[in-house]
C-alpha positions in Angstrom: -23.0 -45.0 13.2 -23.1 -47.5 16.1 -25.1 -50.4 15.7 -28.0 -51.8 17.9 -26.5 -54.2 20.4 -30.2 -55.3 22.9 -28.4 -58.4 24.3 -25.1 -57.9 24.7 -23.3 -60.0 26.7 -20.2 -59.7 28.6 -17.5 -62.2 29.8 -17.9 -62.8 33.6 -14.7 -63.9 35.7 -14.7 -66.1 38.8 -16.1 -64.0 41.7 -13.6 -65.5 44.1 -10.3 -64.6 42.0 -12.2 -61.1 42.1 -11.8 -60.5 45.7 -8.5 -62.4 46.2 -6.2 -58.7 47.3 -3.2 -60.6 46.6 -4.1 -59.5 42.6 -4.4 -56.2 43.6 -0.7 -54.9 42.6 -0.9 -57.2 39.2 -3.8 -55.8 38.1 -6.9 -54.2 39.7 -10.4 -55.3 39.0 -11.9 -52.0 39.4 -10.4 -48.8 38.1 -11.6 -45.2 40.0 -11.5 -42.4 38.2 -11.3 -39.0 40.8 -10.5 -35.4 38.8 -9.9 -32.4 41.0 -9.1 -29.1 41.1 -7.8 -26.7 44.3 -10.2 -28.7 46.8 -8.1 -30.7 49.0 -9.9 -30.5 52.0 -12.6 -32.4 50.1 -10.5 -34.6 48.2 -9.1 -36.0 51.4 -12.1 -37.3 52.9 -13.4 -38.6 49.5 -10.6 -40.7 49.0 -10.3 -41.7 52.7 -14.7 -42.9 51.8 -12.8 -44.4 48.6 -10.3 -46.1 50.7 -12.6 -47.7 53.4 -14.8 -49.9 50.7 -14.8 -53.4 51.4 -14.2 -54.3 47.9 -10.6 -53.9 47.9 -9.3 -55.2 44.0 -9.0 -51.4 42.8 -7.0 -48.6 41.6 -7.5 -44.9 42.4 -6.6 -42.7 39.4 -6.6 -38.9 40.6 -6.5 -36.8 37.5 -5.2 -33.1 38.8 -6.5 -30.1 36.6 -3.0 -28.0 37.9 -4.2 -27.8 41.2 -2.3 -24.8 43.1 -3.6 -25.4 46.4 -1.1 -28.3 47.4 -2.7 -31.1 46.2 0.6 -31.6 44.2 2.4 -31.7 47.4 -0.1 -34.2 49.2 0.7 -37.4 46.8 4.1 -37.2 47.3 4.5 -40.0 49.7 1.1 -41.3 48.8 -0.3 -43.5 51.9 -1.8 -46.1 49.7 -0.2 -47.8 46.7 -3.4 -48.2 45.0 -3.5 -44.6 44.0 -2.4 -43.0 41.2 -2.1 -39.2 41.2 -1.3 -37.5 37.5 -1.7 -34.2 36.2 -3.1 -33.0 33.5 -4.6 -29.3 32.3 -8.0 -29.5 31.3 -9.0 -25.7 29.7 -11.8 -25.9 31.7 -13.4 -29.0 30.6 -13.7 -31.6 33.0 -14.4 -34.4 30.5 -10.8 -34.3 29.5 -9.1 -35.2 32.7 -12.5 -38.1 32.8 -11.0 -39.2 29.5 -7.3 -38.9 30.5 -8.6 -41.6 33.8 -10.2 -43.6 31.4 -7.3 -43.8 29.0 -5.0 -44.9 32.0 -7.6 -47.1 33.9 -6.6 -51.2 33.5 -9.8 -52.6 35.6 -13.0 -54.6 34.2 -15.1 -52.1 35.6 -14.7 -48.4 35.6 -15.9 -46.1 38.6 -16.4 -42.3 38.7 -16.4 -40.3 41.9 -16.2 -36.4 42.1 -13.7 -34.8 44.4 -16.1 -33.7 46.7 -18.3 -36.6 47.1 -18.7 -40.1 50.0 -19.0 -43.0 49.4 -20.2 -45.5 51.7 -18.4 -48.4 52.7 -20.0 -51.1 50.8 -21.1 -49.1 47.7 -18.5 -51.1 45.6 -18.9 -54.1 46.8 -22.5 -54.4 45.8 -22.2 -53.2 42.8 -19.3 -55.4 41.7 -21.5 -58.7 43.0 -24.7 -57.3 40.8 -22.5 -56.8 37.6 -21.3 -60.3 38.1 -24.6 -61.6 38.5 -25.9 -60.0 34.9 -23.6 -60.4 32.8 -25.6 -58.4 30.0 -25.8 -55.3 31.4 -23.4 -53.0 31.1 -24.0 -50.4 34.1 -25.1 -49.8 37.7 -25.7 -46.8 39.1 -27.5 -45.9 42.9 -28.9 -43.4 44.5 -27.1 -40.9 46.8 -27.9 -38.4 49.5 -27.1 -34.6 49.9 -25.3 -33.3 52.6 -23.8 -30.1 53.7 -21.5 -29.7 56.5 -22.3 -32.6 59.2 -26.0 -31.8 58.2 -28.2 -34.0 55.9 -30.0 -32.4 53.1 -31.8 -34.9 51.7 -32.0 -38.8 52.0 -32.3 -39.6 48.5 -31.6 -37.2 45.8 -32.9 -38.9 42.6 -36.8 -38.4 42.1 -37.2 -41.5 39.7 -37.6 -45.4 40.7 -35.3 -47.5 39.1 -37.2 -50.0 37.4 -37.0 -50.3 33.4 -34.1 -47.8 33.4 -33.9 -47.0 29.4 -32.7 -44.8 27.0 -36.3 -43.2 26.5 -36.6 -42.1 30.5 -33.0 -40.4 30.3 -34.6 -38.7 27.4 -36.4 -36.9 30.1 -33.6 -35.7 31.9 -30.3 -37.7 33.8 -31.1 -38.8 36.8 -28.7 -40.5 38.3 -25.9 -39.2 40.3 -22.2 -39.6 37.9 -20.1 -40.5 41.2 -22.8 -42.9 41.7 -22.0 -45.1 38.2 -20.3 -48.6 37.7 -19.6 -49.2 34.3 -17.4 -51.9 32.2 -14.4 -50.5 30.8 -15.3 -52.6 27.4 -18.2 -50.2 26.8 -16.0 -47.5 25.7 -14.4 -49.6 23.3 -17.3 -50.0 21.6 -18.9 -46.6 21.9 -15.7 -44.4 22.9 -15.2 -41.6 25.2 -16.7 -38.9 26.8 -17.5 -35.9 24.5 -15.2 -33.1 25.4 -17.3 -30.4 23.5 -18.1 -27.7 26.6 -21.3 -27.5 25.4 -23.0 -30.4 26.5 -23.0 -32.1 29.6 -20.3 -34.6 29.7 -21.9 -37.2 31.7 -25.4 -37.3 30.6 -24.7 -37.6 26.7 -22.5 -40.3 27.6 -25.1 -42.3 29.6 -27.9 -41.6 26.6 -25.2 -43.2 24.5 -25.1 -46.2 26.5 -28.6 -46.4 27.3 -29.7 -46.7 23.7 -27.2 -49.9 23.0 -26.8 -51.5 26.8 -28.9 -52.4 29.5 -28.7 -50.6 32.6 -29.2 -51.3 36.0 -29.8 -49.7 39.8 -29.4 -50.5 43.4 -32.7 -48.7 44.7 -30.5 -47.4 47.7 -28.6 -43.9 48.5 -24.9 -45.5 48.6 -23.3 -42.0 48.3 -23.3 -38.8 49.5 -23.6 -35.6 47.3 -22.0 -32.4 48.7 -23.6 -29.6 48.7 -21.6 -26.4 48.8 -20.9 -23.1 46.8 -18.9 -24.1 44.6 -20.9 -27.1 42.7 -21.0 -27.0 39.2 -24.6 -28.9 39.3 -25.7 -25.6 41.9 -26.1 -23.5 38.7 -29.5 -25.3 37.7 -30.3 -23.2 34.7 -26.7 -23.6 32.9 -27.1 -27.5 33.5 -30.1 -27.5 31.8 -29.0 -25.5 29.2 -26.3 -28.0 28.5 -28.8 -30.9 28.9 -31.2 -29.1 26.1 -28.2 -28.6 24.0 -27.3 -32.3 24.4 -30.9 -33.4 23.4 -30.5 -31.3 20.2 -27.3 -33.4 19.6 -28.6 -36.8 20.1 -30.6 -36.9 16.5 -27.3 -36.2 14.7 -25.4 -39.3 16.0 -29.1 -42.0 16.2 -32.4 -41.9 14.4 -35.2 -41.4 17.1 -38.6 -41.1 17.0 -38.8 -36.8 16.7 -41.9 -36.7 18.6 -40.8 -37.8 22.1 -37.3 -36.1 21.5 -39.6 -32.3 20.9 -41.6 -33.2 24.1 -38.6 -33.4 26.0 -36.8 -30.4 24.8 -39.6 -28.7 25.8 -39.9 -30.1 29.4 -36.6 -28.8 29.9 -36.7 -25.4 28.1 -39.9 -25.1 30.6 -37.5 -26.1 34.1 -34.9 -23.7 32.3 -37.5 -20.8 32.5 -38.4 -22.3 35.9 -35.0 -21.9 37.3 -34.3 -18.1 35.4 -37.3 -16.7 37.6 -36.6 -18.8 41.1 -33.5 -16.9 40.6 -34.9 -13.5 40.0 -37.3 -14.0 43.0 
């Protein structure tokens, strides 16, 4: 059972040793976490956005599900020391090769980014300085356009203001993009790892998990870009919500909560579930 933690507080370093690169190759202050799988067209320009932050103190881990499209074959002279590249089979369940990252990562922070996503140039930056300003909360996410092609979908994804981010609004539904996320690495000391059960969805248990011990916090800005093509996992709407509705029904066995608001919620989504089933169909 974890236990209640409303003011925790983390350790903050000395901004200035943070952005001196000359500790980049002892040990990096931020830790990226990129898994992939057969889409090295995309991969390249996400880690070329990756590359191109200002904040320079990090590490790129690149976790490979067995890619057979030559993205072996790409990291063999990598161009950047600061990457990583490892391979590691996953059965299909992305959390594992997240985990994998996370078990390798040596930063203070911890940053997610999907293979086919951008990020902007100072995305990192600000969201390193913000940590370091609040040292009791424990993650920062932002907002993040959609894009498809050299076309713009959308300026900002997300359809929820940021303020008093808590664990009762993610009750609702996730709303904030995963390659969007900051977090410190100590949080998964004290509440562990992804869960890798196929089930639910990965990202958004871990978040409610967080949410109900750790403050949270957001840069009311799009400082990524979310690619929209065929092949998205998050395009199949009424799986995803399946999954979320399934990891709703899990959060009562590992916290008490107040059933009422939990039954509401379920219901919202069973309602975008039938939503999505006859969009489909139309």
């Amino acid at each position: 059972m974890m236990k209640w933690m409303p003011h925790l507080h983390f350790v903050r370093k000395p901004l200035e040793k943070i952005m001196d690169n000359e500790s980049i190759v002892e040990k990096p202050f931020v830790s990226i976490i990129v898994t992939t799988y057969n889409r090295t067209k995309f991969l390249a320009e996400t880690l070329d956005s990756i590359l191109s932050q200002t904040f320079t103190n990090f590490e790129v881990i690149v976790v490979d599900n067995m890619s057979t499209d030559g993205t072996k074959e790409c990291f063999d002279s990598p161009v950047d020391r600061r990457i990583k590249y490892f391979r590691n089979a996953n059965k299909g369940v992305i959390a594992v090769n997240r985990n994998f990252g996370i078990r390798k990562a040596r930063g203070e922070y911890i940053a997610f980014c999907d293979d086919d996503d951008i990020w902007l140039p100072e995305k990192l930056d600000r969201q390193v300085r913000l940590l370091e300003q609040h040292p009791n909360v424990a993650l920062c996410y932002t907002h993040a356009s959609s894009f498809s092609g050299d076309t713009v979908l959308a300026a900002r994804v997300s359809r929820r203001n940021p303020h008093n981010t808590n664990y009762s609004q993610l009750l609702r539904g996730g709303f904030f993009p995963h390659s969007s996320v900051l977090i410190r690495s100590s949080v998964f000391q004290e509440i562990g790892l992804l869960t890798e059960n196929p089930l639910l969805r990965e990202d958004y248990e871990l978040w409610l998990r967080v949410s109900k011990l750790c403050r949270l916090i957001a840069i009311n800005e799009s400082l990524i870009r979310y690619r929209v093509h065929p092949s998205n996992v998050s395009n199949n709407l009424e799986t995803e919500t399946l999954r979320s509705i399934r990891t709703l029904y899990s959060v009562s066995k590992w916290q008490d909560v107040f059933k009422y608001p939990l039954v509401a919620c379920i219901c919202f989504q069973y309602i975008k579930y039938v939503y999505y089933l006859i969009a489909k169909r139309c």
